[in-house]
C-alpha positions in Angstrom: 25.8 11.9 -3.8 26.3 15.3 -2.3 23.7 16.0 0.8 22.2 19.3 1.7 23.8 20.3 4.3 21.8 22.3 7.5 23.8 23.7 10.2 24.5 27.4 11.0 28.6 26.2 10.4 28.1 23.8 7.3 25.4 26.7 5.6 29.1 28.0 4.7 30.7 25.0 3.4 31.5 23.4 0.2 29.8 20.0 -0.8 31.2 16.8 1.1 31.7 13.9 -0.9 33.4 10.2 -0.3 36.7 10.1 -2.3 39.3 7.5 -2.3 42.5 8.6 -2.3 45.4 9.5 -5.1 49.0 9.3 -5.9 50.5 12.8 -5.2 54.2 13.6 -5.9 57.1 12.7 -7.7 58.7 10.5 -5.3 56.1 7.8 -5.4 53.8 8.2 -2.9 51.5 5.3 -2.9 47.7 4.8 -3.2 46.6 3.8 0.2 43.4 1.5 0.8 40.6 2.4 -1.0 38.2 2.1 2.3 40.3 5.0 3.7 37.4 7.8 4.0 38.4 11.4 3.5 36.4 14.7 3.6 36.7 18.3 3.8 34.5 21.3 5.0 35.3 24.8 4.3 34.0 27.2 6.3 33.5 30.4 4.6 32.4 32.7 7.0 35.7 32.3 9.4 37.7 31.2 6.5 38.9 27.8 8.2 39.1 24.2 6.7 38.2 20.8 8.5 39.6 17.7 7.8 38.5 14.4 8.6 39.4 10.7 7.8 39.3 7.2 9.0 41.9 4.9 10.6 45.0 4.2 8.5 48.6 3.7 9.2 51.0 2.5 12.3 50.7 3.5 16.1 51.0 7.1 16.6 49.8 10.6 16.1 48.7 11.9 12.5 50.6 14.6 11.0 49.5 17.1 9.1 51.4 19.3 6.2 49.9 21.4 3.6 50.9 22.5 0.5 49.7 25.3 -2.6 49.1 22.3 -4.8 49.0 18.7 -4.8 52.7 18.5 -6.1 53.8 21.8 -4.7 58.0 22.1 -4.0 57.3 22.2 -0.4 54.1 21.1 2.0 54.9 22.5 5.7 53.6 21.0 8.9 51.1 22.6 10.1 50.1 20.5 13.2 49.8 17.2 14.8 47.2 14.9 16.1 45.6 11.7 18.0 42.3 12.2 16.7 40.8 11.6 13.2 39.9 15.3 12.6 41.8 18.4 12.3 41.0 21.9 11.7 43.2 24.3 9.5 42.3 28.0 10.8 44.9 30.2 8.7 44.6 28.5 5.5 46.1 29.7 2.4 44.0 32.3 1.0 42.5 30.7 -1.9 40.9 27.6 -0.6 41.9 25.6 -3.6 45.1 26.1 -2.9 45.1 23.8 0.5 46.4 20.3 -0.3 46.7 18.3 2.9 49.0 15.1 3.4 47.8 12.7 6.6 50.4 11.1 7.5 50.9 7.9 10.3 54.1 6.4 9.9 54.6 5.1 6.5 51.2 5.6 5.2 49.8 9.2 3.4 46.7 10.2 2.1 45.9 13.6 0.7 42.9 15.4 0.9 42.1 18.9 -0.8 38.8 20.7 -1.9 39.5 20.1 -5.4 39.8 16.5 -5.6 36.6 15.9 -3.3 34.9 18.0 -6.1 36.2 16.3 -9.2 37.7 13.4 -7.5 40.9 11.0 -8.2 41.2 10.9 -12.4 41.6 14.7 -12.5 45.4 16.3 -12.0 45.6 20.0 -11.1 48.8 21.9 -11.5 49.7 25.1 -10.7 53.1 27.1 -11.6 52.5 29.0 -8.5 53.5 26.3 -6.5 55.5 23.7 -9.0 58.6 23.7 -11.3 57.9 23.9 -14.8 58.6 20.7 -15.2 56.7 19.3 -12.6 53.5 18.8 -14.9 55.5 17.0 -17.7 57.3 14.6 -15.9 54.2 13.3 -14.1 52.2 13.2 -17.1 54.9 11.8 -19.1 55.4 9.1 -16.2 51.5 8.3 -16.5 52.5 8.0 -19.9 55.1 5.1 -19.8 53.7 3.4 -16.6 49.5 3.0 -16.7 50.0 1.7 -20.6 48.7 5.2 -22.5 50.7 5.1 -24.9 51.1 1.2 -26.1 48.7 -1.0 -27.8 47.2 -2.1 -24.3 46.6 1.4 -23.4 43.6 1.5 -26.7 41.5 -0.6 -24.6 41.7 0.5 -21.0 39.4 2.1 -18.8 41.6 4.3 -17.5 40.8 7.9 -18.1 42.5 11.0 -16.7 42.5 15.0 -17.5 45.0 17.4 -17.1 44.2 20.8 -16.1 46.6 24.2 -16.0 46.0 26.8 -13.8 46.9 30.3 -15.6 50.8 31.3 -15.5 51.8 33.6 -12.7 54.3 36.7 -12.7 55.5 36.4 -16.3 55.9 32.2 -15.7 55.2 29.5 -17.9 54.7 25.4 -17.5 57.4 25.6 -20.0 61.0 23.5 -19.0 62.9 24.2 -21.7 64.7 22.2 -24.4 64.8 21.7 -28.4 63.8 20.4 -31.9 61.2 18.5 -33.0 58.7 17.4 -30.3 59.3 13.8 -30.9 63.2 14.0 -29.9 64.2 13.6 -26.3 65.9 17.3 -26.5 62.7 19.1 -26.7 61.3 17.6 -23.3 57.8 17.3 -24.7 54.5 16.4 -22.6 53.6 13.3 -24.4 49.7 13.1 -24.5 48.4 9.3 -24.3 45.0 7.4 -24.5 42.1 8.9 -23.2 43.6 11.7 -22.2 43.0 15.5 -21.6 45.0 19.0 -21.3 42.9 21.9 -20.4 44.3 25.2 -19.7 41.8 27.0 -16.2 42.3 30.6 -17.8 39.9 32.5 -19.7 41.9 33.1 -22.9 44.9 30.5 -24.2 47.7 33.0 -23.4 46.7 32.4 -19.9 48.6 29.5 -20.0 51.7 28.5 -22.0 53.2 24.7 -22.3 56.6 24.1 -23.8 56.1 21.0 -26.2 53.6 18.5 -27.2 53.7 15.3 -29.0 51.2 11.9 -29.9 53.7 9.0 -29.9 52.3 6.3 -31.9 53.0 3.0 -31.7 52.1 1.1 -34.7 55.2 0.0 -37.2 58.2 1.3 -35.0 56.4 4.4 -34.4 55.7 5.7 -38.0 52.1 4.8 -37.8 49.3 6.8 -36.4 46.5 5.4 -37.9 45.7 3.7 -34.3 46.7 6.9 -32.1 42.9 8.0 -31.2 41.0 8.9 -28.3 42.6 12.0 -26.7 42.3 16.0 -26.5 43.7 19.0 -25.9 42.1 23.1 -25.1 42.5 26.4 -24.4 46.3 26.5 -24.0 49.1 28.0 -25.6 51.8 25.7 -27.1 55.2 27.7 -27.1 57.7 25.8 -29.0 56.1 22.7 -31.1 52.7 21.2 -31.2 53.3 17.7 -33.2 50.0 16.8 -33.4 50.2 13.3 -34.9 46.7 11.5 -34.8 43.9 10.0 -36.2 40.0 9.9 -35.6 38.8 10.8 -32.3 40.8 13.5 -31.4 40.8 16.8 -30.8 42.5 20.4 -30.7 39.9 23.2 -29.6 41.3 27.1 -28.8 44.9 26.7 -29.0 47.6 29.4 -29.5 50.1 27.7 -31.6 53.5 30.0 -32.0 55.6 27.3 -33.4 55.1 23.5 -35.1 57.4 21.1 -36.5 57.7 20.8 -40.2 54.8 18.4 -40.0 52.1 18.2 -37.7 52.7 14.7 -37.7 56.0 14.0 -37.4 59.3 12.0 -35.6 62.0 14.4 -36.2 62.5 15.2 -40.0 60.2 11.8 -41.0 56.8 12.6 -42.5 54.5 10.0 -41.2 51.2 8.4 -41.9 48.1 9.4 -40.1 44.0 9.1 -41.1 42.7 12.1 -40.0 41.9 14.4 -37.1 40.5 18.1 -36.5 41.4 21.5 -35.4 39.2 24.3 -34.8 39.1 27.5 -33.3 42.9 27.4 -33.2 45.4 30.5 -34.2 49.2 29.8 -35.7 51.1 32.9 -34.8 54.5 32.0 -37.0 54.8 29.1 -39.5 52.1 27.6 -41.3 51.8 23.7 -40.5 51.8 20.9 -42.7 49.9 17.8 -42.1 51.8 15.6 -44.5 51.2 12.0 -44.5 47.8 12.8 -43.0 45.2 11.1 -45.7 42.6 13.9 -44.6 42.1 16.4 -42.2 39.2 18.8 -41.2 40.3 22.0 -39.8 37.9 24.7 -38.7 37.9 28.6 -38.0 41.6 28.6 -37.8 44.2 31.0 -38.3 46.8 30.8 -40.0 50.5 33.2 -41.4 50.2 34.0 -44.9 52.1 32.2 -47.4 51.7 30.0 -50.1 53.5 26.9 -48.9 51.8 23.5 -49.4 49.9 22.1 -46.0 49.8 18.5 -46.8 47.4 16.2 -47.0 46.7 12.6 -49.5 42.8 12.8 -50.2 40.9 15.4 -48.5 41.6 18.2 -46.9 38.8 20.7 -45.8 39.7 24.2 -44.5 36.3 25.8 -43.2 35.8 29.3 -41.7 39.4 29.6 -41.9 42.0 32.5 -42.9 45.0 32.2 -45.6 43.9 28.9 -46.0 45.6 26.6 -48.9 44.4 27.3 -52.3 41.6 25.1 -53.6 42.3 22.2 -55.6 42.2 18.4 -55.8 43.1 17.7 -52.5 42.3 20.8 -50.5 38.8 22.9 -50.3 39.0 25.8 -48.4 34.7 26.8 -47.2 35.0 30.7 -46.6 32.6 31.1 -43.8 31.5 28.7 -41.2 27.6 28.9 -41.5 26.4 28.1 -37.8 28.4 27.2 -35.4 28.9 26.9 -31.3 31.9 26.1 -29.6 32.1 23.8 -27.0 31.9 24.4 -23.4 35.0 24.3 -21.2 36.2 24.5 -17.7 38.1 27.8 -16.5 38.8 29.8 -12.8 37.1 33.0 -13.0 38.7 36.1 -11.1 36.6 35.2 -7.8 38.8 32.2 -7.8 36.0 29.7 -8.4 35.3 26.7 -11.6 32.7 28.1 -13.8 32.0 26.6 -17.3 31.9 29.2 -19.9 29.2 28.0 -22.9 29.9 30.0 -26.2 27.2 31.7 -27.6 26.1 30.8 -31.6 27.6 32.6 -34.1 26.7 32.9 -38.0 29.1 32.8 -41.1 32.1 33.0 -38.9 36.0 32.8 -40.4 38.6 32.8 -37.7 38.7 32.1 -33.8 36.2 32.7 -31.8 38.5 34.4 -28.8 41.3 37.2 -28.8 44.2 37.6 -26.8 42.1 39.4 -23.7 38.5 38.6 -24.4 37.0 35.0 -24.1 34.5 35.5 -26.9 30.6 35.6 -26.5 29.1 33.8 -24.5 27.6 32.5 -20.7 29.5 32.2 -17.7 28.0 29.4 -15.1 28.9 28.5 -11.9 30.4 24.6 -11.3 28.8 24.1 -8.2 25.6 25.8 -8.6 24.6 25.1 -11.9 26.6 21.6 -12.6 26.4 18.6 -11.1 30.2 16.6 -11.2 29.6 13.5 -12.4 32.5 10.8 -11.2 33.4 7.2 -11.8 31.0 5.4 -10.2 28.3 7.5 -10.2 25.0 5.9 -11.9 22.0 6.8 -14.0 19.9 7.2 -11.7 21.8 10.0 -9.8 23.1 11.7 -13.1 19.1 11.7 -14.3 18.3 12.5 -11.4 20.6 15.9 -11.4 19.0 16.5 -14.6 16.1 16.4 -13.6 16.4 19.0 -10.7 18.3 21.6 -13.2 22.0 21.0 -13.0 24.0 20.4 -16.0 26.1 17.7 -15.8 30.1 17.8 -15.9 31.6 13.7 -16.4 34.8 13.9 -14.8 37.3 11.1 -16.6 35.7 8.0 -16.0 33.9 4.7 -17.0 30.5 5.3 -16.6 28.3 2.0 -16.6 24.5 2.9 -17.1 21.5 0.4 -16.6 19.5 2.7 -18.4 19.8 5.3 -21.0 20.7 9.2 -19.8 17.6 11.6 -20.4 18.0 15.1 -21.9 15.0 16.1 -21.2 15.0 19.5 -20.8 15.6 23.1 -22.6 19.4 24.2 -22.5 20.5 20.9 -20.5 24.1 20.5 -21.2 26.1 16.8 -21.3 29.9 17.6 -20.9 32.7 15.4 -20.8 36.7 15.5 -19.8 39.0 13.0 -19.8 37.2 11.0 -23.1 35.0 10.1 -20.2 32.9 6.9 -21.3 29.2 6.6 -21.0 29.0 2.8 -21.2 26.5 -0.1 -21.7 27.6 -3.4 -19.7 27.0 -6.3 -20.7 24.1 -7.2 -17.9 21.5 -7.4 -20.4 19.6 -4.6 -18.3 20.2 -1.6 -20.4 18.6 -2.5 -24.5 17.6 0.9 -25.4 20.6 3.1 -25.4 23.6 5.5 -23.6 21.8 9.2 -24.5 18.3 9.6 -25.1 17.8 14.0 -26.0 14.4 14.5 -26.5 13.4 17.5 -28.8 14.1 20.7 -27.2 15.7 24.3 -27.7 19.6 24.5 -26.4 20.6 21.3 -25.3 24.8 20.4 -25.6 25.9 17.0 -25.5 30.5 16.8 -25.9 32.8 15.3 -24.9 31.7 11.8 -24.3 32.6 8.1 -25.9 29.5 6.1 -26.6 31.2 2.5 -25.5 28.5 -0.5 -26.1 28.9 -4.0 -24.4 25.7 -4.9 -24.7 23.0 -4.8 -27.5 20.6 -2.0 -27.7 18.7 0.1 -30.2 20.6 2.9 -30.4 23.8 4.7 -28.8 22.7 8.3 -29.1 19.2 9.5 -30.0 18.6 12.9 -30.1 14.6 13.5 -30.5 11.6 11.8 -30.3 10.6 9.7 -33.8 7.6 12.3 -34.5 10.4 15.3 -33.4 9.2 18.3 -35.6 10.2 21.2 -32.9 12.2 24.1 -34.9 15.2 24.9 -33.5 16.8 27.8 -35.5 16.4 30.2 -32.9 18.4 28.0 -30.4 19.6 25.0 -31.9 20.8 21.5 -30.7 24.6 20.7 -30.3 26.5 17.4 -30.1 30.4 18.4 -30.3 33.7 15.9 -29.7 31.0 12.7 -29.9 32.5 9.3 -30.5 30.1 6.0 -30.7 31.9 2.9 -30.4 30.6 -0.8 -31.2 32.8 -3.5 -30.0 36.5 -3.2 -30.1 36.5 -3.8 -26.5 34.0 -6.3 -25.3 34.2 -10.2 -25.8 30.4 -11.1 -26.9 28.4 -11.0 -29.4 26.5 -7.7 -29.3 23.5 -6.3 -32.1 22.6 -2.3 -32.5 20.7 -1.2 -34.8 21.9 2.6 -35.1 25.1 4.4 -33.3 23.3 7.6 -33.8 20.1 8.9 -35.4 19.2 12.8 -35.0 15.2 13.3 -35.5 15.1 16.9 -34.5 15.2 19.6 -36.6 18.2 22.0 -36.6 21.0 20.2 -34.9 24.9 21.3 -35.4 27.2 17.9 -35.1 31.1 19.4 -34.1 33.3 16.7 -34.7 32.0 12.8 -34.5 33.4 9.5 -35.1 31.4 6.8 -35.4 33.4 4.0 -35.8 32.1 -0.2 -35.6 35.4 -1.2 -34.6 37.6 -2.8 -37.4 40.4 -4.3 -34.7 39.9 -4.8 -30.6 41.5 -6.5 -28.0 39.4 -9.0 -28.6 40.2 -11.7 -31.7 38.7 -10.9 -34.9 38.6 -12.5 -38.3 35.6 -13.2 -40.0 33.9 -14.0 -36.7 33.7 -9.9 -36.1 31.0 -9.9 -39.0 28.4 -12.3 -36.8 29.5 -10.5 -33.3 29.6 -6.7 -33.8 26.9 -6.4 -35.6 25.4 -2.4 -35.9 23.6 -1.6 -39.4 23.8 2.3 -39.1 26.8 4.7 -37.9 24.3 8.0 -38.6 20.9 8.2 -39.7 19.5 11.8 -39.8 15.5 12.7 -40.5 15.7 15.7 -38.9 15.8 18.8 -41.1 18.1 21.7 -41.4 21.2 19.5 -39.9 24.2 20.7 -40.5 27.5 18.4 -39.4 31.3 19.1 -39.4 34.3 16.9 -39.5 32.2 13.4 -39.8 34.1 10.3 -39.3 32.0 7.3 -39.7 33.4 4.0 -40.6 33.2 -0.1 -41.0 28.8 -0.1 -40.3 27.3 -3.4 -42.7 24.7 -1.1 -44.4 24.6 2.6 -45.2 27.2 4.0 -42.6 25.0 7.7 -42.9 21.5 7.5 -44.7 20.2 11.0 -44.7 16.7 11.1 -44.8 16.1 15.1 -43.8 15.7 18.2 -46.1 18.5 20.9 -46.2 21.0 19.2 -44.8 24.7 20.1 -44.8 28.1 18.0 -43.9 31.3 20.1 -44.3 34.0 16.9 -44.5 33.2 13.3 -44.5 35.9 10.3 -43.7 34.8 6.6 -44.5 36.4 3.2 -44.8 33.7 0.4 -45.4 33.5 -3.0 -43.4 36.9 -4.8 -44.1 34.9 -8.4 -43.1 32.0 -8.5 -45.1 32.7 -12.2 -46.0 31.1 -12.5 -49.3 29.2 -9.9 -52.0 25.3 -11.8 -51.0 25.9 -11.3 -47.8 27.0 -7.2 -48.4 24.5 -6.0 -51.1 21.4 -3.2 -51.1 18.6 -2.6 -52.6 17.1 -5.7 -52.6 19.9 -7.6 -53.6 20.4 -5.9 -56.9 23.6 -3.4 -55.8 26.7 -4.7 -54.6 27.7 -3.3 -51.3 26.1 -0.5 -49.5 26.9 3.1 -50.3 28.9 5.3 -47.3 27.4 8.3 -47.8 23.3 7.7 -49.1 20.8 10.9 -49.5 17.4 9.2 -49.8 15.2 9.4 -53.1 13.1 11.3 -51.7 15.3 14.2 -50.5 14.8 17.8 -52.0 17.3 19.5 -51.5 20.7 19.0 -49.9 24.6 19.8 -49.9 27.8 18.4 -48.8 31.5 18.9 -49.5 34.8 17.1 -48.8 33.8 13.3 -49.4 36.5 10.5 -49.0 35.6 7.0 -48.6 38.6 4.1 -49.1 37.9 0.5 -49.9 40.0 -1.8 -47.8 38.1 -5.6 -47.9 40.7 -7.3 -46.2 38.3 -9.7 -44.0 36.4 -11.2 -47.1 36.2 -14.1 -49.9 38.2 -12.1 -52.3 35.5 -10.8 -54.0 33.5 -8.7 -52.1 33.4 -4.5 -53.7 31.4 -1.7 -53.7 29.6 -0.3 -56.7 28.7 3.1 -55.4 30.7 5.4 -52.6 28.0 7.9 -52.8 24.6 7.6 -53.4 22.2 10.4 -54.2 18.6 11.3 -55.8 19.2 13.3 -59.0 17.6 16.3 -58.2 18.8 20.0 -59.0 18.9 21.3 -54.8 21.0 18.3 -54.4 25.0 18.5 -54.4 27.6 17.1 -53.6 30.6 18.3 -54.3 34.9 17.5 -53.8 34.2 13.7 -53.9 37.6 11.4 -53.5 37.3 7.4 -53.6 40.6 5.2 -53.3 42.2 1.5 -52.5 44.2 1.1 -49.7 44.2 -2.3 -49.1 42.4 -5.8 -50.1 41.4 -7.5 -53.2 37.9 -5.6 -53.5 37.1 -2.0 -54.6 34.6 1.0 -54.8 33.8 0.8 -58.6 31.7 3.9 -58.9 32.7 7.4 -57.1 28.9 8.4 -56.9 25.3 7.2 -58.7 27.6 4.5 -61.3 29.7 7.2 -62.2 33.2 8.7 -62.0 35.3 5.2 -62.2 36.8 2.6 -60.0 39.7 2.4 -57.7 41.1 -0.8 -59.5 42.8 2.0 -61.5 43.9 4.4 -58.7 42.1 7.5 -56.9 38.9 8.6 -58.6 37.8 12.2 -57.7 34.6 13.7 -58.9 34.1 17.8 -58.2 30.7 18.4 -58.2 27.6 16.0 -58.6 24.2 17.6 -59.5 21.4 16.6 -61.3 24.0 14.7 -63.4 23.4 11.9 -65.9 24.3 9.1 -63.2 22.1 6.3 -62.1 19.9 7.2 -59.4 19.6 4.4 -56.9 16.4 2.5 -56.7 13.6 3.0 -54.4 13.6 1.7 -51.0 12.2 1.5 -47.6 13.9 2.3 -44.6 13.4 0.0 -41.5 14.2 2.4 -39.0 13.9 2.3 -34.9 10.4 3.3 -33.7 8.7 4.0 -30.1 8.6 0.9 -28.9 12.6 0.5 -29.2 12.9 1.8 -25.7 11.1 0.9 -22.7 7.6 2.6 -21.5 9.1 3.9 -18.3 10.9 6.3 -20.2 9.0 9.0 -21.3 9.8 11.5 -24.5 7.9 14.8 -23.8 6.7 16.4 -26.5 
């Protein structure tokens, strides 16, 4: 933990911290011994740096060289030394930009102000100091050698984010080449498992990148279905942004001036994909196509005009957005984007230090948030006054603790393993992740109640994290207390870039009752997947059914919720059971449980439905209204005869709507046979699409009563204030 430093000299410094050491060039340096102990004190009043380590290496003096950045062209020696301390006293002007190897014969360690802050699963690079291509070919190496881009690479712990520093002198992180971003021509940065890109200017301009592609590696590379769990913001991609992906991933503030002729592509080859989302995004010369994409959200984007097609299968949802596709089967453009917030990022503000900047909300909103010189409205905070960096290792009890005292908390990329849950509990607190970081449950049997407990207040932000379970608890995420009846409107509650996990990963048999349930009133949901895993490293078969066991991916009582871009998919009973008034989702994606091994073991309502409904608004709702539905039937675990008579359920009441609805078959014996309330057909016969459902002369589901988590699902200890 960082320790509050009292001398006259230290009174200037930055915060110490206990880092183990990294990899830092292209040549291969290696990672020494992790009990190597490195820190480093700058002094801001004389402007002077002090290092100090422990004993590594052969006989002989240390010797010291320091570069602009950890993989700058040259490092020069700057001095030499028997002791295990050195001080720098004409450092490079910018203290970030002081990278120090220690070197004793064949052994090097690295130490540098940036790394002691964010520690050893965050890479900084800066054109300043590097070759253009300096940042591709280490991330591309990371890539091919730590498994990030392979099967193995879904299920490792490994996390890492990549961060830009703003162009210099007309420069970009751009090295040149060709074509589509898939070919070897175009020299592309190829982006793997739980991975990050982040651009540290204010606007995306600030910093430009050549190429990027998602190389995924199902069926020879054709199939993205499986490439999840990665990011990218606030950059500018110069030449072609293949984009090819599916749930749990995300593209926030981009400047896009060129894309291939499909996002997801290889070459010329349209590909198949399940879905992803874009927001807040601006496409400066060709309109892309997301062919071979079975749905895709995209929000507050901008986009050339032109009429040409944009892709898509089954739903497409274009929200907030300009010269969006024309409305039809497939696509439904939403002209304004009702309430939103973007999420927070990291940047280097003129002084030269990390700040976060947090958007401010905005109402019925079409197109970016930014412009080429202005970062949009919004608060400026400072990293290491208001933010507490969070890094693998760290615990509950320090990251509550942080709370507590008033920081924010940044996760650095990481694999965070909590004994307890983490508790918002406090107006404007803010939860932000990089790098996918993972707030995880293992499976010690100590932690039953949960990863994120929010209780009901004004402000808070929660992104950016993966909700990992290896142990059975209540819930995942709770955001307010059962009894939560607070209103919001004035400053409401956001949870943006949220994924809840349930098995996939771990190798017992683990029972949650909810990923997710939001009890306060006027939350905005930015993106979530909440996904009971359908495959894992772990075997599978009709085992999975007994051992992954989670009844819920969403339940929402809270009123005035509105969500966009909700994955949720493979949960044994209703995967989202709404239960609030007024509520809005703008694009839903579903698949059922493929393993439900027979139709008595998968029905509702008392037995007398087959199957549970993806999408259920309970009787007793008033009003509500959703657009952009898909859910898929693929029973592939099961009997044989296992379907689904309803994919949507609703009360039939005249404020409730839902409207663009889209049910198909992709794989398995069984099907969906209704599209919503016994109506609108079965997939036996092929898609069934049903525009708008209100009031209608379907079957309303019968009555029921909800078990739902209550008070005494978490421990006394942890107290929800009011």
């Amino acid at each position: 933990m960082i320790k509050k430093l009292t001398s006259t000299f230290i009174v200037f410094a930055f915060m110490l911290i206990l880092c183990s050491f990294e990899a830092v060039d292209l040549s291969g340096i290696k990672k020494q011994q992790d009990n190597i102990e490195r820190k480093i004190l700058y002094n801001k009043k004389k402007h002077t740096i002090t290092l100090s380590w422990s004993e590594f290496g052969d006989s002989g003096n240390y010797i010291i060289t320091r570069g602009g950045s950890r993989l700058a062209s040259g490092y020069l020696q700057i001095g030499s030394t028997s002791k295990l301390t050195f001080t720098d006293n004409k450092p490079n002007k910018n203290k970030y930009e002081n990278y120090y190897k220690i070197t004793r014969g064949s052994a090097t360690v690295v130490i540098s102000l940036e790394n002691q802050i964010f520690g050893d699963n965050v890479y900084f690079y800066d054109r300043k100091y590097e070759k253009a291509e300096t940042a591709r070919n280490e991330i591309n190496s990371q890539f091919s050698t730590i498994g990030l881009g392979g099967a193995n690479g879904e299920w490792t712990t490994k996390r890492q984010a990549y961060y830009f520093k703003p162009n210099v002198n007309g420069q970009t992180y751009d090295s040149g080449g060709s074509g589509s971003a898939s070919s070897a021509e175009a020299n592309s940065i190829e982006l793997g498992f739980y991975s990050h890109i982040g651009g540290l200017g204010k606007v995306p301009s600030d910093v430009k990148l050549g190429s990027i592609f998602t190389r995924p590696h199902l069926s020879g590379g054709a199939n993205a279905t499986c490439t999840f769990w990665r990011s990218m913001e606030n950059v500018t991609v110069m030449r072609d942004f293949a984009w090819t992906v599916s749930q749990s991933t995300s593209a926030r503030r981009m400047l896009l001036e060129s894309t291939s002729k499909y996002i997801s592509d290889v070459g010329n080859t349209n590909f198949w994909g399940s879905g992803g989302f874009i927001a807040d995004s601006y496409y400066t010369s060709l309109r892309p196509n997301w062919g071979g994409q079975q749905q895709w959200y995209t929000r507050n984007a901008v986009f050339p005009a032109g009429s040409d097609a944009m892709g898509g299968s089954y739903n497409m949802v274009w929200q907030g957005c300009v010269n969006p596709p024309k409305a039809d089967d497939i696509n439904s453009p939403i002209s304004t984007t009702p309430i939103i917030k973007e999420k927070p990022f990291l940047f280097i503000d003129d002084d030269g230090e990390y700040k976060i900047f947090v958007p401010a909300w905005q109402k019925e909103r079409v197109g970016v948030s930014w412009s080429s010189e202005d970062m949009g409205k919004g608060e400026i905070q400072d990293l290491l006054t208001n933010w507490y960096v969070a890094k693998e290792g760290d615990t509950d009890v320090e990251i509550n603790a942080a709370l507590k005292a008033g920081k924010n908390i940044f996760f650095a990329p990481g694999h965070y393993a909590l004994n307890a849950p983490i508790q918002v509990n406090r107006k404007n607190a803010i939860l932000l992740g990089a790098g996918i970081a993972s707030v995880t449950l293992e499976p010690t049997e100590k932690n039953t109640w949960g990863c994120i407990y929010a209780d009901d207040k004004d402000g808070i932000v929660i992104a950016g994290l993966l909700m990992d379970s290896f142990n059975s608890t209540t819930y995942q995420v709770r955001v307010g207390n059962e009894d939560a009846s607070a209103n919001h409107s004035e400053n409401p509650i956001l949870l943006s870039d949220i994924t809840c996990r349930v098995g996939g990963v771990q190798s017992k048999n683990i029972q949650i009752q909810v990923s997710m349930q939001l009890n306060s009133n006027n939350v905005v949901g930015d993106h979530f997947w909440l996904w009971r895993a359908d495959h894992g490293s772990q075997k599978g078969g009709d085992l999975r059914w007994i051992r992954d066991r989670c009844k819920n991916g969403l339940i929402v009582k809270g009123n005035n919720v509105t969500l966009y871009g909700l994955f949720t998919e493979h949960y044994q009973e209703y995967e989202v059971l709404w239960m609030g008034e007024r509520g809005r989702t703008f694009f839903f994606q579903n698949e059922p449980p493929y393993d439900a091994p027979n139709q008595v073991s998968w029905s509702s309502q008392g037995g007398k439905v087959d199957g549970y409904a993806a999408f259920k608004v309970a009787n007793g709702v008033k009003e509500h209204h959703s657009v952009g539905m898909g859910s898929y039937a693929v029973f592939t675990g099961t009997d044989g005869n296992v379907n689904k008579k309803n994919g949507f359920e609703v009360p039939n009441s005249p404020n409730v709507k839902l409207e663009k609805m889209c049910i198909t078959r992709f794989a398995g014996p069984g099907n969906i046979q209704n599209v919503i309330n016994s109506t609108g057909g079965s997939t036996a016969t092929g898609p069934k699409r049903i525009t708008s459902y209100s009031n209608s002369d379907g079957s309303q589901p019968y009555d029921e009563e909800f078990v739902l988590p209550n008070n005494e699902s978490y421990p006394a200890y942890i107290k929800m204030e009011k």
